[in-house]
C-alpha beads as a LAMMPS data file, in Angstrom:
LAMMPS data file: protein, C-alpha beads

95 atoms
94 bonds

1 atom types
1 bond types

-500.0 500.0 xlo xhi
-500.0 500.0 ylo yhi
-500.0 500.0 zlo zhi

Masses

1 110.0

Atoms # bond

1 1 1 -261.903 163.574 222.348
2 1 1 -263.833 162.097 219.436
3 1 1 -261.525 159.856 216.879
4 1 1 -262.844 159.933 213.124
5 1 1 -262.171 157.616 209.978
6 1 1 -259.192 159.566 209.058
7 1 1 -257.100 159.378 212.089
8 1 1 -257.837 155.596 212.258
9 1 1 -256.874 155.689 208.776
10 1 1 -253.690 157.584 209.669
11 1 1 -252.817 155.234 213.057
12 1 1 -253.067 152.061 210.857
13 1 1 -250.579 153.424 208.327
14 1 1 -248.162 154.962 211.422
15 1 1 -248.687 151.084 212.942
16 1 1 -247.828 149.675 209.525
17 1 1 -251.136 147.767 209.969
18 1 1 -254.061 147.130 207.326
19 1 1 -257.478 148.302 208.128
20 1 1 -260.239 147.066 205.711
21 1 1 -262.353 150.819 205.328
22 1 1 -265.836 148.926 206.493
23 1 1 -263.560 148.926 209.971
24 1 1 -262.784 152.059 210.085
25 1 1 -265.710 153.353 211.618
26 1 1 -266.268 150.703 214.320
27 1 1 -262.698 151.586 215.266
28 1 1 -263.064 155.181 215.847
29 1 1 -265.905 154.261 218.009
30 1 1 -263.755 151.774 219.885
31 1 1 -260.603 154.641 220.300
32 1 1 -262.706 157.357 221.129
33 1 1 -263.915 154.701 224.078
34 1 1 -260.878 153.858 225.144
35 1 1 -259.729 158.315 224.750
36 1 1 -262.910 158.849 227.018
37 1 1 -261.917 156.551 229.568
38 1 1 -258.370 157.784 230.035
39 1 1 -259.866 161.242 230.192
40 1 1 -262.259 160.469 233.286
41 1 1 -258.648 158.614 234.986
42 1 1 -257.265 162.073 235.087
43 1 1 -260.195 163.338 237.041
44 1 1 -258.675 161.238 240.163
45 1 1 -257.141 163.308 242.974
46 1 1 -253.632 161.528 243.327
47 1 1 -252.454 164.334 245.215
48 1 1 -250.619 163.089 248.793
49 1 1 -250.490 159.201 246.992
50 1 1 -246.783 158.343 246.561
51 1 1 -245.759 157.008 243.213
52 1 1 -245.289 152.817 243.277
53 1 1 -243.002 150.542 241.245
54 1 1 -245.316 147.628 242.159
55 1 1 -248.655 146.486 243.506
56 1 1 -246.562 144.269 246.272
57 1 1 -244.714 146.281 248.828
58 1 1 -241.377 144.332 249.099
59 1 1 -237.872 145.295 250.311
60 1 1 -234.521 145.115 248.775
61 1 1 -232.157 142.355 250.004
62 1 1 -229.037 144.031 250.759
63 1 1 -225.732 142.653 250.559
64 1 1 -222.165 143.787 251.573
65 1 1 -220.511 145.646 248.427
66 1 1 -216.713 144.126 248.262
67 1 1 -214.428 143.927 245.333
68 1 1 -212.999 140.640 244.653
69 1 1 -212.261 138.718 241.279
70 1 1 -214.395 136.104 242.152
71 1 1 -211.763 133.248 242.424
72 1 1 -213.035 131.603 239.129
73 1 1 -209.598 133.096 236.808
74 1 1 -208.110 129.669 236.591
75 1 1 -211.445 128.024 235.429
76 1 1 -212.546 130.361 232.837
77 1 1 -208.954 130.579 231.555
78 1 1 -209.071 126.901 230.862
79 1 1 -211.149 127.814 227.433
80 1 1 -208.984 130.763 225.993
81 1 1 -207.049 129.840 223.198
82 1 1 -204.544 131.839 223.816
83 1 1 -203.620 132.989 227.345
84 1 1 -201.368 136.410 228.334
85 1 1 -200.010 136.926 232.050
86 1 1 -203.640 136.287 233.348
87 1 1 -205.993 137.348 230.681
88 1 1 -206.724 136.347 227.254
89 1 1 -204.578 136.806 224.671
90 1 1 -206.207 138.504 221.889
91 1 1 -204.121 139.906 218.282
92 1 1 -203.092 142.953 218.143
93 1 1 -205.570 145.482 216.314
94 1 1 -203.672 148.482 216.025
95 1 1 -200.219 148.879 214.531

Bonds

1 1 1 2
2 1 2 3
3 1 3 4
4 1 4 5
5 1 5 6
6 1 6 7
7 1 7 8
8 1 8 9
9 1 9 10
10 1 10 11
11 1 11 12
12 1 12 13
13 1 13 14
14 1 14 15
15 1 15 16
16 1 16 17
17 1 17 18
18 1 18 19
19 1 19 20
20 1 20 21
21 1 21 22
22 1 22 23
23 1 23 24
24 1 24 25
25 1 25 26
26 1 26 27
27 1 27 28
28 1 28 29
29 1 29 30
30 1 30 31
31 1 31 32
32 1 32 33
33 1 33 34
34 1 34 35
35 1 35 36
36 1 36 37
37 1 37 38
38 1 38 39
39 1 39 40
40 1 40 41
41 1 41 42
42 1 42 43
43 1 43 44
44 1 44 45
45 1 45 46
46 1 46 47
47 1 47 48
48 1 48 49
49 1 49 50
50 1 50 51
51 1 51 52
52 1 52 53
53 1 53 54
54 1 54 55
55 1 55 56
56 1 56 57
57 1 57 58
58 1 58 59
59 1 59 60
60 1 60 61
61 1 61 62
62 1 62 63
63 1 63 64
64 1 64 65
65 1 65 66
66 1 66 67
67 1 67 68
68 1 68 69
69 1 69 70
70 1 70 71
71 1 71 72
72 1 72 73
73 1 73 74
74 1 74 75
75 1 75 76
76 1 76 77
77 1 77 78
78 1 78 79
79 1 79 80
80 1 80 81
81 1 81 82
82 1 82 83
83 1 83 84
84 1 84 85
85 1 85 86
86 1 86 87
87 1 87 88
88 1 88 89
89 1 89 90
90 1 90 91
91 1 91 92
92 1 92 93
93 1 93 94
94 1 94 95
């Protein structure tokens, strides 16, 4: 796929960037590059190659999943203003 002056034209103004015109051209050339190369990576057979998250095989660390409510009420209470059976007390928003 070949990339002229007018679609570098119309990128820069999608981008919201300023391209002086005596760019324009050594841009194209530089896009259609770039197009050319992505082309040839579809060429690769990637059938049978499972899809990867990372370059570093790793493992997740599991850990037991229990409820609790993490025994910290009493200390984060300490900096409401206003407290309500447990909770912060907030004002009433609907009437």
């Amino acid at each position: 796929m070949s990339i002229d002056r007018a679609t570098v034209a119309k990128i820069a103004h999608l981008a919201r960037i300023k391209v002086p015109e005596a760019e324009q051209d050594h841009l194209a050339g530089e896009l259609s590059k770039i197009l050319a190369f992505v082309e040839q990576l579809s060429e690769v057979d990637t059938e049978g190659v499972a899809p990867m998250s990372s370059a570093v095989a790793t493992t997740l660390r599991w850990r037991p999943d229990q409820v609790d409510d993490g025994g910290t009420r009493e200390a984060i209470l300490v900096n409401a203003p206003d407290r309500a059976e447990g909770f912060f007390g907030v004002p009433k928003v609907i009437e």
